[in-house]
C-alpha positions in Angstrom: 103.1 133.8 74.1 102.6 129.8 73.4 104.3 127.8 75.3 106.6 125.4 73.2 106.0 121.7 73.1 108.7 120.0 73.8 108.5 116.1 73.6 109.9 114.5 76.2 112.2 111.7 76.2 110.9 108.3 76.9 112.7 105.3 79.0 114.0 103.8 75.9 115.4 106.4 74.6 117.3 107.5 78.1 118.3 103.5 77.8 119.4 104.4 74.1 121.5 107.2 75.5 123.2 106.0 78.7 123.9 103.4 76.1 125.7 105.6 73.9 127.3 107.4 76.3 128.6 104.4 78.1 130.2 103.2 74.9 131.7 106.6 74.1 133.6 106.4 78.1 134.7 102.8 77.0 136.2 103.9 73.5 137.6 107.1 74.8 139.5 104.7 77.7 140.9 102.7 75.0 142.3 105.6 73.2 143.8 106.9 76.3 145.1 103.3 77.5 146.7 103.2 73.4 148.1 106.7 74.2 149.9 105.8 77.1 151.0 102.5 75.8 152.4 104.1 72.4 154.2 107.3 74.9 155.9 104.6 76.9 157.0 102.6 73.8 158.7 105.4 72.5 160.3 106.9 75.5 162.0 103.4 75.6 162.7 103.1 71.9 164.4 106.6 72.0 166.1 106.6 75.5 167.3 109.2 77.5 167.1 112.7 76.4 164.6 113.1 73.5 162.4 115.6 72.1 158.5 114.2 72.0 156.7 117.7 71.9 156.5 117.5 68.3 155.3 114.1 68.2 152.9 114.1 71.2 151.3 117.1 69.7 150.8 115.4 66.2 149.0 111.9 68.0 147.0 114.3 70.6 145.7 115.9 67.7 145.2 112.7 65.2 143.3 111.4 68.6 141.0 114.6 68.4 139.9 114.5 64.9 139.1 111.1 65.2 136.9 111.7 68.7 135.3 114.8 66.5 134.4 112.5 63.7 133.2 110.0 65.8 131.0 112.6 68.2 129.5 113.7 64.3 128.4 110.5 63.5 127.1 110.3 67.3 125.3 113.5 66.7 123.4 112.5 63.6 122.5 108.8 65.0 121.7 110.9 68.0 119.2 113.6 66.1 117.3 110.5 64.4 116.9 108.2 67.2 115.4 111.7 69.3 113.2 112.7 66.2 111.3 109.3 66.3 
């Protein structure tokens, strides 16, 4: 058996991702500071007794697809800054 090479990641490209993860924690905050803010907006607008299942459920997943298309285009940034 031959051992597989493997090319090991250099300081730059830890720095690169740190980077990237750094600004994913920073975006995903924002989106959960938006949720929040958007939640208690409607609570208020709506008042006492209200039904939000239905709309929490459509925003949670709005937020999702929009985190998956942004971890894609993460991914693929990610592949061809590591395959340098």
């Amino acid at each position: 058996m031959s051992k597989q090479k493997t090319k090991k990641l250099g300081y730059k490209q830890y720095e690169r991702l740190l980077s990237e993860a750094h600004q994913k924690l920073e975006f995903l905050g924002q989106r959960h500071h938006e949720l929040q803010t958007y939640f208690i907006a409607y609570v208020e607008f709506k008042g006492d007794n209200i039904i939000f299942n239905e709309w929490m459920n459509k925003r949670i997943k709005e937020m999702e697809s929009e985190l998956q298309e942004n971890d894609k285009s993460n991914e693929q940034h990610l592949e061809a800054s590591t395959a340098n």
